[in-house]
C-alpha positions as CSV (number, residue, x, y, z in Angstrom):
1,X,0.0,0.0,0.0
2,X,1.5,3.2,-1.1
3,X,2.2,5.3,2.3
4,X,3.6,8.7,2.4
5,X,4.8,8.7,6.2
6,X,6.7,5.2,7.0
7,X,8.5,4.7,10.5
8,X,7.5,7.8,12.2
9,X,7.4,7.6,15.9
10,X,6.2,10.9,17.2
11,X,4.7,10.9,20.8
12,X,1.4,12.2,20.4
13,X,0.2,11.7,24.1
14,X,3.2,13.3,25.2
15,X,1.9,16.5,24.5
16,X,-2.2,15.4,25.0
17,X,-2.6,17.8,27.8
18,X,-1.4,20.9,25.4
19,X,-3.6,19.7,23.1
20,X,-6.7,19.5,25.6
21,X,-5.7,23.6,26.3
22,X,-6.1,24.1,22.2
23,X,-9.6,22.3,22.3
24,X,-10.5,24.9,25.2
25,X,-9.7,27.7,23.7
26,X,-11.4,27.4,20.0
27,X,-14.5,26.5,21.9
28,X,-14.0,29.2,23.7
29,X,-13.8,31.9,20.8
30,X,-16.7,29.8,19.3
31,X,-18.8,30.9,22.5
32,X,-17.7,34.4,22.2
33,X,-18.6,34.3,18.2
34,X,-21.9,32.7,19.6
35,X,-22.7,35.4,22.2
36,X,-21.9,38.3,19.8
37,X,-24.3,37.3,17.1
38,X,-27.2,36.8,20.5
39,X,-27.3,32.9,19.1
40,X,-27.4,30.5,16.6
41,X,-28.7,32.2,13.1
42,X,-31.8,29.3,12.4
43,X,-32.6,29.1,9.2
44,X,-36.7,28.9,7.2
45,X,-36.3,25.4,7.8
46,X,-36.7,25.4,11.5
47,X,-37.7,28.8,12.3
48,X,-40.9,28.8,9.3
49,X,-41.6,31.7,7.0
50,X,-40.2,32.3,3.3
51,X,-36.3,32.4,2.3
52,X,-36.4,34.3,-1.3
53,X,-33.3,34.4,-3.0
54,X,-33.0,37.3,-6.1
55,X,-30.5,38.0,-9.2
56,X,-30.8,41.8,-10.3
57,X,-29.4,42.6,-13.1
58,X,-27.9,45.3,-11.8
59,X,-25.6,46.4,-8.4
60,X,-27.9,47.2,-6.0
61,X,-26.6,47.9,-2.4
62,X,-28.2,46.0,0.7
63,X,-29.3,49.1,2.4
64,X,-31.4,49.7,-0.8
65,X,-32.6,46.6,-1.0
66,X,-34.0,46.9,2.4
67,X,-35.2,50.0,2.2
68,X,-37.7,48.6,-0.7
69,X,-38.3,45.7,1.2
70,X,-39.6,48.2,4.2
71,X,-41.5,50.3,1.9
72,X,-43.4,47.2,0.2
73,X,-45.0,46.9,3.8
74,X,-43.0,43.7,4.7
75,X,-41.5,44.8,8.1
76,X,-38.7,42.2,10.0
77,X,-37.4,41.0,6.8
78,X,-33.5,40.1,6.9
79,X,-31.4,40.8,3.4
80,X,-27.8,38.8,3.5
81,X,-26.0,39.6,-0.1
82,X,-25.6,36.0,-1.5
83,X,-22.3,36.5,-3.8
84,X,-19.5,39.0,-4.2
85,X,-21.0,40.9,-7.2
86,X,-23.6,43.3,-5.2
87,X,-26.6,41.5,-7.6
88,X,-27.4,38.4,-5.3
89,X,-29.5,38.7,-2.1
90,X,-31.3,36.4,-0.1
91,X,-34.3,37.4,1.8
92,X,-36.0,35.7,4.7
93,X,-39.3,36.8,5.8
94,X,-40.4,35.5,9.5
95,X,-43.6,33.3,9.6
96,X,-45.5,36.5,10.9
97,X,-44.1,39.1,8.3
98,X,-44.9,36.6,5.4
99,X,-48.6,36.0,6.4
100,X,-48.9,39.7,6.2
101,X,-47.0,40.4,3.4
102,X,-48.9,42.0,0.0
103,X,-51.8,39.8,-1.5
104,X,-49.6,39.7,-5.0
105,X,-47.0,38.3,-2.9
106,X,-43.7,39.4,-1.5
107,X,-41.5,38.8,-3.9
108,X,-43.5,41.0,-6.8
109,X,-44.5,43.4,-4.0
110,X,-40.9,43.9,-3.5
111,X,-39.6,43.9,-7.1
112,X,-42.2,46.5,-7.6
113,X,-41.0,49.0,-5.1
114,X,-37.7,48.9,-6.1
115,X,-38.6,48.8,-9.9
116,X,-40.2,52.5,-9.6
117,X,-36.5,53.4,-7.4
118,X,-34.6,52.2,-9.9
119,X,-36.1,52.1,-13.3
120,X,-34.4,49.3,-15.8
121,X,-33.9,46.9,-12.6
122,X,-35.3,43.3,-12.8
123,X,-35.0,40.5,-10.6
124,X,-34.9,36.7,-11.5
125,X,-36.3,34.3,-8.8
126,X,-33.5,31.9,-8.4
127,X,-35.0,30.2,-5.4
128,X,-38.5,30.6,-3.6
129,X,-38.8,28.5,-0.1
130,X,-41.9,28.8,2.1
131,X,-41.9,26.5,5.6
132,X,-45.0,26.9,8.4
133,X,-43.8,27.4,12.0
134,X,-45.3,24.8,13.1
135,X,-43.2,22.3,10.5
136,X,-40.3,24.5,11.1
137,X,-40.7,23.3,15.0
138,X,-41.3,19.5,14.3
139,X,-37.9,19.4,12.1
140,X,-36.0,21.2,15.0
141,X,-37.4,18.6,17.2
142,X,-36.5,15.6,14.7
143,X,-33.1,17.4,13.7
144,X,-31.9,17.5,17.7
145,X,-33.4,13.7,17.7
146,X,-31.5,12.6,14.9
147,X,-28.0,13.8,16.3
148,X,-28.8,12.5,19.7
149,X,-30.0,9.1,18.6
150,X,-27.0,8.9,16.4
151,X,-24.8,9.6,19.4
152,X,-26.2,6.4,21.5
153,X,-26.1,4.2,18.6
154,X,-22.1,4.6,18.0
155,X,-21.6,4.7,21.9
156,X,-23.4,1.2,22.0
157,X,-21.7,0.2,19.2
158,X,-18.3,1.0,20.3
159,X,-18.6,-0.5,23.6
160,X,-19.6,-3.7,22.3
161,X,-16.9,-3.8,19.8
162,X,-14.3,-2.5,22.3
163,X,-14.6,-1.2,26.1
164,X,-16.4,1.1,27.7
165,X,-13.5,3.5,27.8
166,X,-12.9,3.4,24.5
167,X,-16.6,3.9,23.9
168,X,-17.0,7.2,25.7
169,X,-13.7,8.8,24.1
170,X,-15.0,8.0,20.7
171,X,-18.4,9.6,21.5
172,X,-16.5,12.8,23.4
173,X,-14.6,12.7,19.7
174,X,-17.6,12.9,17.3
175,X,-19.3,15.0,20.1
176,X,-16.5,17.6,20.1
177,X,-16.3,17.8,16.4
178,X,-20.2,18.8,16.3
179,X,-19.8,21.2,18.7
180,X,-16.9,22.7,16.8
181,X,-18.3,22.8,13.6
182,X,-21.9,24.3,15.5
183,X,-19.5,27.0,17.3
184,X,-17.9,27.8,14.3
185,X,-21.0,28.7,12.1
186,X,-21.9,30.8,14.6
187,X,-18.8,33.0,14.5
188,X,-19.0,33.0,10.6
189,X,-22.7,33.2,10.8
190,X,-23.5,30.7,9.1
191,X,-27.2,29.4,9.1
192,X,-28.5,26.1,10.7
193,X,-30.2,24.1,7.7
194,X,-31.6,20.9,7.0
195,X,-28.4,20.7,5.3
196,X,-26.2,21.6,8.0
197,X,-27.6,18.9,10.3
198,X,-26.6,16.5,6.9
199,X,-23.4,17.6,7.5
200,X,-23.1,17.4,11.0
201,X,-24.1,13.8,10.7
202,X,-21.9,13.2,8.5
203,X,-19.0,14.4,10.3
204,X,-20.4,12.0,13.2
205,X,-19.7,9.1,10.7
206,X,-16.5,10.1,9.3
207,X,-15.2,10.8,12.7
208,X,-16.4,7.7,14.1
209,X,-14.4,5.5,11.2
210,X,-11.6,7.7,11.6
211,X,-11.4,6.7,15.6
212,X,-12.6,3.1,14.9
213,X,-9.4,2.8,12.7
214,X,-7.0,3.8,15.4
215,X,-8.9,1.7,18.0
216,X,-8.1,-1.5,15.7
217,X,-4.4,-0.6,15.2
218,X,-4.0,0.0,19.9
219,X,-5.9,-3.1,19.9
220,X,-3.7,-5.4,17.6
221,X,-1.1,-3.7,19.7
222,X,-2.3,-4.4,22.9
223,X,-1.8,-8.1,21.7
224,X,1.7,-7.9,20.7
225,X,2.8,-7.8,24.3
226,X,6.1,-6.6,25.9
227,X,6.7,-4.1,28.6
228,X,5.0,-1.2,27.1
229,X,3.0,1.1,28.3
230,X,-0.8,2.0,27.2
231,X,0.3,5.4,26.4
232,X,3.4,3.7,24.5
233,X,1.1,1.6,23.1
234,X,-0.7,4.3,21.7
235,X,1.7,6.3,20.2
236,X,2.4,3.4,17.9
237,X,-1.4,2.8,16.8
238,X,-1.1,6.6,16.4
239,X,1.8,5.9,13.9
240,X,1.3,3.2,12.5
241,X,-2.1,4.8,11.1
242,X,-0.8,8.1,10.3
243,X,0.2,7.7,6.4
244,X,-3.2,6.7,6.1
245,X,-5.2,8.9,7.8
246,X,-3.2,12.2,6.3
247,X,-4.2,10.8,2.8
248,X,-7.6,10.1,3.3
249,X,-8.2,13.3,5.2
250,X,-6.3,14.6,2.6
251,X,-8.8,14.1,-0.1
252,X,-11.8,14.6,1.9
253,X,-10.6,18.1,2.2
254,X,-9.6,18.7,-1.0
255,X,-13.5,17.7,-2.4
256,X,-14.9,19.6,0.2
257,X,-13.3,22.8,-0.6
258,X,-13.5,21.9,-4.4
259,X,-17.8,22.3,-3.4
260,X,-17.0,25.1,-1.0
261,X,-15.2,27.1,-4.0
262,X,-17.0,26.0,-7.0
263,X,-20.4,24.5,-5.9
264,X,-22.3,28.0,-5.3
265,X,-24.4,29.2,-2.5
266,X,-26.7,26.2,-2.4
267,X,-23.8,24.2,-1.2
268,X,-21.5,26.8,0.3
269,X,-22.5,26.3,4.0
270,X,-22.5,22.5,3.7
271,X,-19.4,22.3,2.7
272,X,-18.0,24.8,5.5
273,X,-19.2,22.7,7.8
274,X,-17.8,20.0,6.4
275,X,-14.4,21.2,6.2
276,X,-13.8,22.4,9.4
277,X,-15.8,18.9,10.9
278,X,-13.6,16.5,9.2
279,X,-10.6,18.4,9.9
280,X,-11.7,18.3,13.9
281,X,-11.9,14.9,13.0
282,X,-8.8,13.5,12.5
283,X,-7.6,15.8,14.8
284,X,-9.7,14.2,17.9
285,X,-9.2,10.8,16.8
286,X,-5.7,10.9,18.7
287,X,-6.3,14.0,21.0
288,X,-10.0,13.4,22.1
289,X,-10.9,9.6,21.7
290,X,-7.8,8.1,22.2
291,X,-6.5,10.4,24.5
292,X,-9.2,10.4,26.9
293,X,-9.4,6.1,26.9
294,X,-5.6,7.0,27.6
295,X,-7.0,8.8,30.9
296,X,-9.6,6.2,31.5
297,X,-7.0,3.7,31.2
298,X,-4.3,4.5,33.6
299,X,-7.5,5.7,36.0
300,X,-8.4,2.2,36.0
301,X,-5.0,1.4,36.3
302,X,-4.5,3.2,39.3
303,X,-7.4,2.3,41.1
304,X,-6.2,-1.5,40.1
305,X,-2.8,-0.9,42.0
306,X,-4.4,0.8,44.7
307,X,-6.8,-2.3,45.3
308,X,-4.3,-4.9,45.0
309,X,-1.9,-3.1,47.7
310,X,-4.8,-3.1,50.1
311,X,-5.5,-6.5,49.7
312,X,-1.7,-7.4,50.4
313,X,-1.9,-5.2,53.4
C-alpha cells in the first residue's frame, strides 16, 4: 500500500494535555462568536416563514434593498447579499411578516417597489422557499433527535466492539467535532439548515471511522505484548495509522473545498461545515478519543494498583 509517512514515531500523548488547552480555547472563541451574534442564526427550515433568494441585473446595495423591502410593507425581513457581485441577495421573511405580506406576494410586492426606485432593474427568482412554523418546530425537534440518537447508537456500538472506555472517548470525539463545527457557524454566521444537520451527521460518521481505525491498530497492539506502556502503546497505533489517515483526510478536504469554492451558494455552507468537521476529526481521533481512553485507562490502572496493595496489606 503506497504510504507517504513510513517509521514515524512521534509521541502524540506526550503532548495530550497541550492539546486539551487548544480544544479549550477554540470552543471558547466559538462561545464568544456565539454570544456576539445573541445565538445560533436558524434558518426557514426550522424557524418557518419564506427564504427568497434574487439575481438583479444590476448592483444594488443592501441598504437599498431593504429600504424597498420596508417600503413594500414587509417589516422584520432580513437581506444577507448571497455572492460578491452586489446583484445576489437572499431574503427571509419570519412566519409572521410573510402572512402579512402583499396579497400579490412578496416577492412582486418587492420587485415592484424597487422597480419605480430604480427604473431598468429586474429580478430573477432563483430560489422561492416557504416553511410553516409549526413544521419548522417539528424538524427542530426531529433534527436535535437525529443527532442524539446517532450519538447512542455509536456509543453502543463502540462499547460492544471495544470497552467502555474506549466507547466514551469516541463519543467525546464525534461530540466535540459537532460542537466545533456548530461554534464555528456561529462565529461566521453561518445558518443552521436541514443541510447543516446533513453535515453534521456526516461528520459523526467520518469521525467515528476515523477513531474506529485507530482503535483497531491499539488493539492489535495491545496483543503484541512486551513491557509497554498503554500510552506507549498508543503512540504506535497513532503511527502506524498516520500515512493513512493524512491521505484520506487529505482528499476529503480537497472535495470539500472543491464544493466550497465552486459549488455555489446552495452548497456553500454544507461544505464549511464539512471542512472544518472533518478536519476536527482527524484531529480528535488521537487528541480526544484516544486520548481520553488513555486517561480512562491509567484511572483504571490506578485504582487497580491501589486495590491490589490493600489487599496485600
Amino acid at each position: 500500500m503506497f504510504q507517504i509517512l513510513v517509521g514515524t514515531q512521534i509521541p502524540f500523548m506526550k503532548y495530550r494535555r497541550y492539546m486539551y488547552g487548544f480544544s479549550v480555547a477554540v470552543m471558547l472563541v466559538g462561545l464568544v462568536g456565539l454570544a456576539v451574534r445573541g445565538g445560533f442564526r436558524m434558518g426557514v427550515d426550522f424557524t418557518g416563514g419564506r427564504l427568497i433568494e434574487l439575481r438583479f441585473n444590476q448592483r444594488i446595495s443592501a441598504e437599498e434593498l431593504r429600504a424597498g423591502v420596508d417600503q413594500a410593507g414587509i417589516r422584520g425581513a432580513e437581506v444577507q447579499e448571497s455572492g460578491p457581485s452586489g446583484m445576489d441577495f437572499m431574503i427571509r421573511l419570519p412566519a409572521e411578516t410573510e402572512r402579512n405580506a402583499a396579497q400579490k406576494g412578496p416577492t412582486q410586492a418587492i420587485l415592484d417597489r424597487l422597480q419605480q426606485q430604480k427604473p431598468g432593474l429586474t429580478g430573477e427568482l432563483l430560489r422561492e422557499e416557504v416553511v410553516g412554523p409549526k413544521v419548522g418546530k417539528e424538524l427542530r425537534g426531529k433534527a436535535t433527535l437525529a443527532v442524539l440518537l446517532a450519538l447512542v447508537g455509536i456509543l453502543l456500538y463502540v462499547a460492544y466492539r471495544y470497552e467502555f472506555a474506549y466507547a466514551l472517548g469516541g463519543v467525546l470525539s464525534l461530540s466535540h467535532d459537532v460542537v466545533v463545527a456548530l461554534l464555528m457557524l456561529a462565529v461566521f454566521n453561518k445558518e443552521i439548515t436541514i443541510q447543516i444537520i446533513a453535515a453534521l451527521l456526516t461528520i459523526a460518521g467520518y469521525s467515528i471511522n476515523d477513531t474506529v481505525v485507530v482503535f483497531d491498530r491499539i488493539r492489535e497492539q495491545s496483543r503484541v505484548g512486551g513491557k509497554r506502556t498503554l500510552e506507549g502503546t498508543m503512540d504506535t497505533a497513532v503511527n502506524h495509522t498516520l500515512s493513512r489517515t493524512l491521505m484520506t483526510t487529505a482528499t476529503v478536504l480537497i472535495t470539500v473545498a472543491a464544493l466550497f469554492w465552486l459549488g455555489g451558494e446552495v452548497i456553500h455552507d454544507f461544505a464549511f461545515c464539512m471542512f472544518v468537521g472533518v478536519g476536527f476529526g482527524t484531529y480528535s481521533s488521537v487528541y480526544v478519543a484516544s486520548a481520553l481512553a488513555l486517561e480512562l485507562g491509567n484511572s483504571r490502572d490506578r485504582r487497580a494498583r491501589v486495590k491490589a496493595s490493600t489487599v496485600r496489606a
